[in-house]
C-alpha positions as CSV (number, residue, x, y, z in Angstrom):
1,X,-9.9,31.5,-79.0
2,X,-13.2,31.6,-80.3
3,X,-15.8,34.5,-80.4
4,X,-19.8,34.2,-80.7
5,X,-21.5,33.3,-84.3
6,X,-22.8,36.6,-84.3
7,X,-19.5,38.5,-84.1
8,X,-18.1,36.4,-86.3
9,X,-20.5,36.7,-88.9
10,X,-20.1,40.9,-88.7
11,X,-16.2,40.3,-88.5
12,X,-13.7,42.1,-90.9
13,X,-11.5,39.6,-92.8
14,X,-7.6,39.9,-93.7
15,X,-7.8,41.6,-97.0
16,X,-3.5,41.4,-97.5
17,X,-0.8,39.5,-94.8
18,X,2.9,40.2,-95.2
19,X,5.6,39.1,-92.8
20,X,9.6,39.0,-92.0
21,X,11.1,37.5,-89.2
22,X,10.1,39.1,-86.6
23,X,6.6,41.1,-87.5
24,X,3.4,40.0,-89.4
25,X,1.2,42.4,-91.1
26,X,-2.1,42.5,-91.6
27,X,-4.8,44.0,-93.9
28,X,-8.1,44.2,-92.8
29,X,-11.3,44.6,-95.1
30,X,-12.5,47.8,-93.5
31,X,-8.9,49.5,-93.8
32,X,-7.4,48.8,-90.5
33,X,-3.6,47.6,-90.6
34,X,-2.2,45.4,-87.8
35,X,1.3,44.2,-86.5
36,X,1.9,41.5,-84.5
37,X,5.6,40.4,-82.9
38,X,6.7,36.9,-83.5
39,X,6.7,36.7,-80.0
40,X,3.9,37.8,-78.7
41,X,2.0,35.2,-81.3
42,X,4.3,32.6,-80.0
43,X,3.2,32.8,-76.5
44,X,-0.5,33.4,-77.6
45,X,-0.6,29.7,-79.2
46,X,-4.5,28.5,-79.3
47,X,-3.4,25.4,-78.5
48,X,-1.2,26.7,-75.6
49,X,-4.5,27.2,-73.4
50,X,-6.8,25.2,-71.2
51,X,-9.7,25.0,-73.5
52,X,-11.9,25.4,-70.3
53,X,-10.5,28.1,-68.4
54,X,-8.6,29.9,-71.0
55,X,-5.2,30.0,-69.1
56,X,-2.0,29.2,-70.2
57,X,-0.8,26.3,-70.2
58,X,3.1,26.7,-70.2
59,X,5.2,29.2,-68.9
60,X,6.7,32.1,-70.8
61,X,10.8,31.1,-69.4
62,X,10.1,28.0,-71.2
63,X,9.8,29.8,-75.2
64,X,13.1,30.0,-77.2
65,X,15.4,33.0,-76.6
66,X,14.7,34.0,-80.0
67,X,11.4,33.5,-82.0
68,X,11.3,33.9,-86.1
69,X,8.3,33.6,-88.2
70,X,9.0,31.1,-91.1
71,X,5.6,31.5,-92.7
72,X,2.3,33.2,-92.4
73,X,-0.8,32.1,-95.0
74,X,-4.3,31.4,-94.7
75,X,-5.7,28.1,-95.1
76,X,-8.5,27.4,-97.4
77,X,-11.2,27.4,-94.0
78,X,-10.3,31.3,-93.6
79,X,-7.9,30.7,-90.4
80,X,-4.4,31.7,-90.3
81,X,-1.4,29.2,-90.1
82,X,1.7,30.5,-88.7
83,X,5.1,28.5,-88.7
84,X,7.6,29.9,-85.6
85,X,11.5,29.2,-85.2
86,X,13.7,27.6,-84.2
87,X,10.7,24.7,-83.0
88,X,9.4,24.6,-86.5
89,X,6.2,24.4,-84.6
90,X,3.0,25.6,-87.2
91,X,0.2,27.1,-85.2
92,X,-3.5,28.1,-86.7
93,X,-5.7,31.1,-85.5
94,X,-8.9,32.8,-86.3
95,X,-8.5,36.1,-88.1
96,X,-11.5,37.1,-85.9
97,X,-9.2,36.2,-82.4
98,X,-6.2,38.7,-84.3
99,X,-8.5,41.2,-85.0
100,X,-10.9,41.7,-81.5
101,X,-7.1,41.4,-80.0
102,X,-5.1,44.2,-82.0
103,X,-2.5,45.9,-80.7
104,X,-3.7,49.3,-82.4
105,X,-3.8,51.8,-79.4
106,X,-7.3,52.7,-80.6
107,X,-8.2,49.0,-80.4
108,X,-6.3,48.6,-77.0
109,X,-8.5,51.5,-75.6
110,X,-12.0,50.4,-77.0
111,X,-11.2,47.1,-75.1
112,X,-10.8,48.9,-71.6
113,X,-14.6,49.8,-70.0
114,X,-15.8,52.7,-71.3
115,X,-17.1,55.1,-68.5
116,X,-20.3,57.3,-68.9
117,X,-19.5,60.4,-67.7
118,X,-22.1,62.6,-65.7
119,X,-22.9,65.5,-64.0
120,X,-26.3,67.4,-62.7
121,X,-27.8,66.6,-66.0
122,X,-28.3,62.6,-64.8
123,X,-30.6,64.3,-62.3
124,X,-33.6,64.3,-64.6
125,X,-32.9,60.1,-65.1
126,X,-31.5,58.9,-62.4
127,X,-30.6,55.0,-62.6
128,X,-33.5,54.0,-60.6
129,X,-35.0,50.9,-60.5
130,X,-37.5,48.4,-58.4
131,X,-35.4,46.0,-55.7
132,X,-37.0,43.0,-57.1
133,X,-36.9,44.5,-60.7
134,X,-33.2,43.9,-60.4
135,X,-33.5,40.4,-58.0
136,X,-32.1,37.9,-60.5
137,X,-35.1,35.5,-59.0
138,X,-37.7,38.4,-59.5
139,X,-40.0,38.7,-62.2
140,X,-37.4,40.7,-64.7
141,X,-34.9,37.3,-64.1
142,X,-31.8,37.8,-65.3
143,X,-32.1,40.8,-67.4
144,X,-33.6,42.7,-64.5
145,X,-30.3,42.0,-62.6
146,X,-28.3,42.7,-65.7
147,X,-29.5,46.3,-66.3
148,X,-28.7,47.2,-62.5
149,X,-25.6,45.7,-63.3
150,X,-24.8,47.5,-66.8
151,X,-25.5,51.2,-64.7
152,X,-24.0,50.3,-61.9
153,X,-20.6,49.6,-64.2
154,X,-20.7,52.4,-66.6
155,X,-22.1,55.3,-63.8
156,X,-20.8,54.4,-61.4
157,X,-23.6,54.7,-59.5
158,X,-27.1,52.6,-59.0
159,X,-30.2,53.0,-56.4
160,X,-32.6,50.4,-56.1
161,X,-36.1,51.6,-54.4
162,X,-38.4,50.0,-52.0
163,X,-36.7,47.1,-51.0
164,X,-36.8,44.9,-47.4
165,X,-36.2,46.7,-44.2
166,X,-34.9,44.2,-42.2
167,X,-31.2,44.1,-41.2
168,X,-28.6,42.4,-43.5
169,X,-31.1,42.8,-46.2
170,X,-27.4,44.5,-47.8
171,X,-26.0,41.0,-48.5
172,X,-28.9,40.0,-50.4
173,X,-27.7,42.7,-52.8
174,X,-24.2,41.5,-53.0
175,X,-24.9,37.8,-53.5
176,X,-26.2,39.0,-56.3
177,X,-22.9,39.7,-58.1
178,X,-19.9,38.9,-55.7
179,X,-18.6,38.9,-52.0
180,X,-18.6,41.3,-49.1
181,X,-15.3,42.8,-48.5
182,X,-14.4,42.8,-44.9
183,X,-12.8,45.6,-43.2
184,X,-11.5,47.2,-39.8
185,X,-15.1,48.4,-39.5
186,X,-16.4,44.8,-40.3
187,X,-18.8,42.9,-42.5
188,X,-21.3,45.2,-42.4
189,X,-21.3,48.3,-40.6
190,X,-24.2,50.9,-39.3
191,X,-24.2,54.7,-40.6
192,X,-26.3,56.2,-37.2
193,X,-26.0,58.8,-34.6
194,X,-23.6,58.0,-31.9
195,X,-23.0,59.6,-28.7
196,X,-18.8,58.8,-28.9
197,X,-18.2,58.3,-32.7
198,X,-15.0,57.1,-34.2
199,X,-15.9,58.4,-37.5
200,X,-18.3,61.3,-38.8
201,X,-20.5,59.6,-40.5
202,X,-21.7,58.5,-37.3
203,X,-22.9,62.1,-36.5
204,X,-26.1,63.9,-37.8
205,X,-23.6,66.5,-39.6
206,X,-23.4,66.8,-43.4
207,X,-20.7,64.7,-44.7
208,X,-18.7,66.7,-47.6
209,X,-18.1,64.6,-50.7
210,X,-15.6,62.0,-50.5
211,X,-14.7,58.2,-51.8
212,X,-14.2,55.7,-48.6
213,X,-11.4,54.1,-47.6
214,X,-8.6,56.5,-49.1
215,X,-6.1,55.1,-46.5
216,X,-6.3,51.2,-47.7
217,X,-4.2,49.5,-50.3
218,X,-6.2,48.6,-52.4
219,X,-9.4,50.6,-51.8
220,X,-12.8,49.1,-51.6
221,X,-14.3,48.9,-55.0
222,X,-18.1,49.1,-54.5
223,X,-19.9,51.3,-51.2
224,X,-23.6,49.6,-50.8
225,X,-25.5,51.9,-48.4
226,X,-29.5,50.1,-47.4
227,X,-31.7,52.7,-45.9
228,X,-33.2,51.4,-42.8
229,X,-34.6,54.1,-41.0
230,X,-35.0,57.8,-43.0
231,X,-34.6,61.0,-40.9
232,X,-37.6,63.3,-40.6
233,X,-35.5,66.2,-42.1
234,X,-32.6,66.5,-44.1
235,X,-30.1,63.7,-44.6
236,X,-29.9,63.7,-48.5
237,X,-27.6,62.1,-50.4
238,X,-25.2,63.3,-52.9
239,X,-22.9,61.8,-55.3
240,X,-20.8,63.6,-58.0
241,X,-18.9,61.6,-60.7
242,X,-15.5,61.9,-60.1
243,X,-14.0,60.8,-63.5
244,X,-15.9,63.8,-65.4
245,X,-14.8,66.2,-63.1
246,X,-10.8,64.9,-63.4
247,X,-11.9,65.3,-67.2
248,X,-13.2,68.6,-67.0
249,X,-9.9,69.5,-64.9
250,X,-7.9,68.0,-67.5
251,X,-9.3,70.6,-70.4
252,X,-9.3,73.6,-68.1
253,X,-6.4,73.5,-66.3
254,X,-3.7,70.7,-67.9
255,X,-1.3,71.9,-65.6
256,X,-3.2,71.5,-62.3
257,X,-4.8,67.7,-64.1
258,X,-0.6,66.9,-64.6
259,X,0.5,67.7,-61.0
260,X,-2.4,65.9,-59.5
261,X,-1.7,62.8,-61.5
262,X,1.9,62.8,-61.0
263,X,2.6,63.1,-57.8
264,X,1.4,60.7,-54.7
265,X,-0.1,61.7,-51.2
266,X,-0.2,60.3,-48.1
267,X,-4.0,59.4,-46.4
268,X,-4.2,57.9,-43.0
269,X,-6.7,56.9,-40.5
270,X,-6.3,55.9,-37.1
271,X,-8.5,54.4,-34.2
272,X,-6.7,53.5,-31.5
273,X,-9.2,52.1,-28.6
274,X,-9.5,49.1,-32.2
275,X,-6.2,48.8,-32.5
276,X,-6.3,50.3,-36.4
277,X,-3.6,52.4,-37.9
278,X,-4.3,52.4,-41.5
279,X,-2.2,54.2,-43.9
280,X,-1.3,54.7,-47.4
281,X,-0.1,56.7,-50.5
282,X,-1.2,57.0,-54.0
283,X,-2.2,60.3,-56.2
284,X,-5.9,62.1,-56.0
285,X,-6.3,61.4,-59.4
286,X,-4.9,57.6,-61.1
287,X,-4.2,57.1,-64.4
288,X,-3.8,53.5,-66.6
289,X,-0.8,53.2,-69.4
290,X,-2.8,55.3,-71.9
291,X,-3.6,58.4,-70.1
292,X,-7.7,57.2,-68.9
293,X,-8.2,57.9,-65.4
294,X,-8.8,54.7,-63.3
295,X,-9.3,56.1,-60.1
296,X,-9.8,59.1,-57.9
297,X,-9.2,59.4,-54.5
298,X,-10.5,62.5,-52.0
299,X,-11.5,62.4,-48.8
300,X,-10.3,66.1,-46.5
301,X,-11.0,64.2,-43.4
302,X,-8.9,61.3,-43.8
303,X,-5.8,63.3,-45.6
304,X,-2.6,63.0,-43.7
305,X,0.1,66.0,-44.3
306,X,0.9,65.8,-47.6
307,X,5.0,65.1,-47.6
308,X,5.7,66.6,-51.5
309,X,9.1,69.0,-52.1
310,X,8.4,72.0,-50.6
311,X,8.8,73.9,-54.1
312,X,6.3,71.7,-55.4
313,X,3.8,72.2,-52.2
314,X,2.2,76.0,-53.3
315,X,1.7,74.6,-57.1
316,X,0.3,71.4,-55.6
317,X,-2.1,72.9,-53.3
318,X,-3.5,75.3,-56.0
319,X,-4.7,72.3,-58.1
320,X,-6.1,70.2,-55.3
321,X,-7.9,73.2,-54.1
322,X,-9.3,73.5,-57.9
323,X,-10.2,70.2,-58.2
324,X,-12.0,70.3,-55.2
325,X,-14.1,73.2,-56.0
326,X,-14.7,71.6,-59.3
327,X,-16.2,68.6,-57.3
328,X,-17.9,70.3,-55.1
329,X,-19.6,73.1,-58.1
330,X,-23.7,72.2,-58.2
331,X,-23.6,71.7,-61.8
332,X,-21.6,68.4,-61.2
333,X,-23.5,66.8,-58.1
334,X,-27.1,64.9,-58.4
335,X,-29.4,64.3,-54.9
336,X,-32.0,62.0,-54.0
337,X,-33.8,60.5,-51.0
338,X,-33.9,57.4,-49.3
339,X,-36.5,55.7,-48.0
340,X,-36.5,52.8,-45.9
341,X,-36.2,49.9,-47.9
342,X,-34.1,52.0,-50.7
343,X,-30.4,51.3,-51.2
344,X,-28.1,52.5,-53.4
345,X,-24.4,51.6,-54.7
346,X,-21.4,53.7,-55.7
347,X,-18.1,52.7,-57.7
348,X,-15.6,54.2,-54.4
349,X,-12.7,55.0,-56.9
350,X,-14.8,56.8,-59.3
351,X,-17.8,58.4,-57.3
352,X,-17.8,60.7,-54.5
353,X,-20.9,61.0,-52.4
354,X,-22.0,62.5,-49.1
355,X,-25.0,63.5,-47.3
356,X,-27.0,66.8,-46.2
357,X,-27.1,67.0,-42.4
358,X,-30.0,66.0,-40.8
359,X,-32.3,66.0,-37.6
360,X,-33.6,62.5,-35.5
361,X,-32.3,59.2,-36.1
362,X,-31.6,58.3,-39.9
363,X,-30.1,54.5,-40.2
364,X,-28.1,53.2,-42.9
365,X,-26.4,49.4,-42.8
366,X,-23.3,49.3,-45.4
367,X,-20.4,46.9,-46.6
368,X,-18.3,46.9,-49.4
369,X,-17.5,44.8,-52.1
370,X,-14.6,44.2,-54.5
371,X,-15.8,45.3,-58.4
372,X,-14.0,42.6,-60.2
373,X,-17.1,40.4,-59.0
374,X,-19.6,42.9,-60.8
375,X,-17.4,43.1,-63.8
376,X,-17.5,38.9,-63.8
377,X,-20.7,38.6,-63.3
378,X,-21.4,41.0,-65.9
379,X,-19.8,39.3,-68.3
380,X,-21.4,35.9,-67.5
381,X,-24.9,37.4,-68.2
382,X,-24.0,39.2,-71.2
383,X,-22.9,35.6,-72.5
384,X,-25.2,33.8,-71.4
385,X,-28.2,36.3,-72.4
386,X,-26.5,36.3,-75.6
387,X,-26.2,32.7,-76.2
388,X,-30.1,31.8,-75.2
């Protein structure tokens, strides 16, 4: 439970404590109040993790049926010791731990990512930057790869320009932050014309906006497209931030925002010369406990009928049919161009792209990857960029 010297050093300290048996109370120096259960301070004992790892080293069925707080006081070093019943047991924490861990919704809320929302206006500065600028071995190092990795979080959306052209060059890309996340259509998979496609993104037709996958439980996180071959004409790309539209939904039209959050639909997608029959249900727009949205899903092609009370159906269909106009509006969507060697990554629960149609060949290679190894890896660097 320890933080770095430098946050530490800007930390608030506990300007008054009070406690009863089952709640302490704290003060801070810049006016925030706290409140902490005896329980939830029992079972966040510093002493009750692996110093290494940070987990917990016991198991929460083992704790006392009931837990009292004897006595709360701070120590003459600044930390806080705490005394629990019926175990008699005296713990000590930082201050600083209490504080960066508050339960104060506000606090709870800054601790969650914080999203930078877009629209047509990112067109102007797209987040652009050199393939080897952003290679953690390239002359930028590790704050090269950082910065790719800081837009690619709070976007949602990254392109890297003239990079390799030779096949795979994708996984270079995702070694870079995690692991390639295998699917029915395999490791890696080619986006080019075909004359019997399974799927329309192996056509020359514009692809309307959509995330990937809306059919698998979970989703893939992270969409990596690599330009291999670029199309004579057409074939742009599009991408739309799907988490400022659900926002802008939200303030023009609650009601349409509530009934697309509320209610689940099914998607499916079926090939069956491959044997695949994927299906699943969850809502077009997902929220988390405190109202943020987490996640959107759209994809028209791979929607199955949507099996909602029929009362509900005519109400339903009004706000998905607003929300998709509202993602498909011009002021919300940015385009660019790729060129072979250029590559670019979306966040598939939060960005929507798609393409302009196109004549000739135009080759992509793709994969996906799971986002909790961008957040991890994110982290790392921040700490360790921090530290030296």
């Amino acid at each position: 439970m320890s933080s770095s010297p430098a946050a530490a050093a800007a930390a608030p300290t506990i300007a008054d404590l009070s406690f009863d048996h089952e709640w302490l109370h704290l003060q801070w120096s810049d006016g925030r109040r706290d409140r902490f259960p005896a329980v939830w301070l029992r079972d966040n004992l510093p002493e009750g993790r692996h110093v290494r790892e940070g987990q917990r080293t016991f198991d929460i069925a083992s704790l006392p049926a009931y837990i009292e707080l004897a006595d709360a006081l701070l120590t003459d070093d600044g930390r806080l010791a705490i005394t629990f019943l019926p175990e008699e047991h005296t713990a000590l924490f930082e201050p600083q731990w209490l504080y960066e861990n508050s339960l104060d919704e506000a606090a709870r809320a800054a601790r969650r990512p914080q999203p930078r929302l877009w629209d047509a206006g990112l067109q102007d500065g797209l987040p652009e930057q050199a393939w080897a600028e952003a290679a953690p071995d390239g002359p930028a190092g590790q704050r090269g790869l950082l910065r790719f990795l800081e837009r690619l979080d709070g976007l949602g959306l990254a392109i890297l320009r003239g990079g390799p052209t030779a096949p795979e060059s994708v996984f270079e890309v995702v070694s870079w932050f995690g692991h390639v996340r295998e699917t029915n259509y395999g490791r890696l998979f080619d986006v080019v014309s075909q004359e019997a496609p399974s799927n329309l993104a192996y056509t020359g037709l514009a692809l309307g906006l959509h995330t990937d996958n809306p059919y698998r439980d979970p989703v893939p996180g992270l969409q990596l497209l690599h330009c291999l071959e670029a199309s004579d004409e057409g074939g742009e790309s599009l991408a739309v931030d799907g988490f400022a539209v659900a926002e802008r939904l939200r303030a023009e039209a609650p009601e349409d925002f509530e009934l697309l959050t509320r209610h689940a639909v099914p998607f499916r997608y079926r090939d069956p010369a491959a044997g695949v029959d994927l299906a699943s249900r969850a809502p077009l727009i997902e929220l988390d406990d405190l109202g943020a949205v987490v996640g959107v899903r759209y994809n028209n092609r791979s929607a199955a009928p949507f099996d909602l009370p029929a009362e509900i159906l005519p109400a339903f269909y009004r706000a998905y049919r607003r929300f998709g106009r509202l993602l498909h509006a011009p002021e919300q969507r940015v385009a660019f161009r790729l060129l072979p060697g250029d590559l670019f990554v979306v966040d598939n629960r939060r960005v929507l792209h798609g393409r302009s149609g196109f004549g000739g060949r135009r080759r992509l290679q793709g994969c996906y990857a799971d986002k909790d190894g961008l957040r991890s890896r994110l982290a790392v660097l921040r700490q360790r960029l921090e530290e030296g």
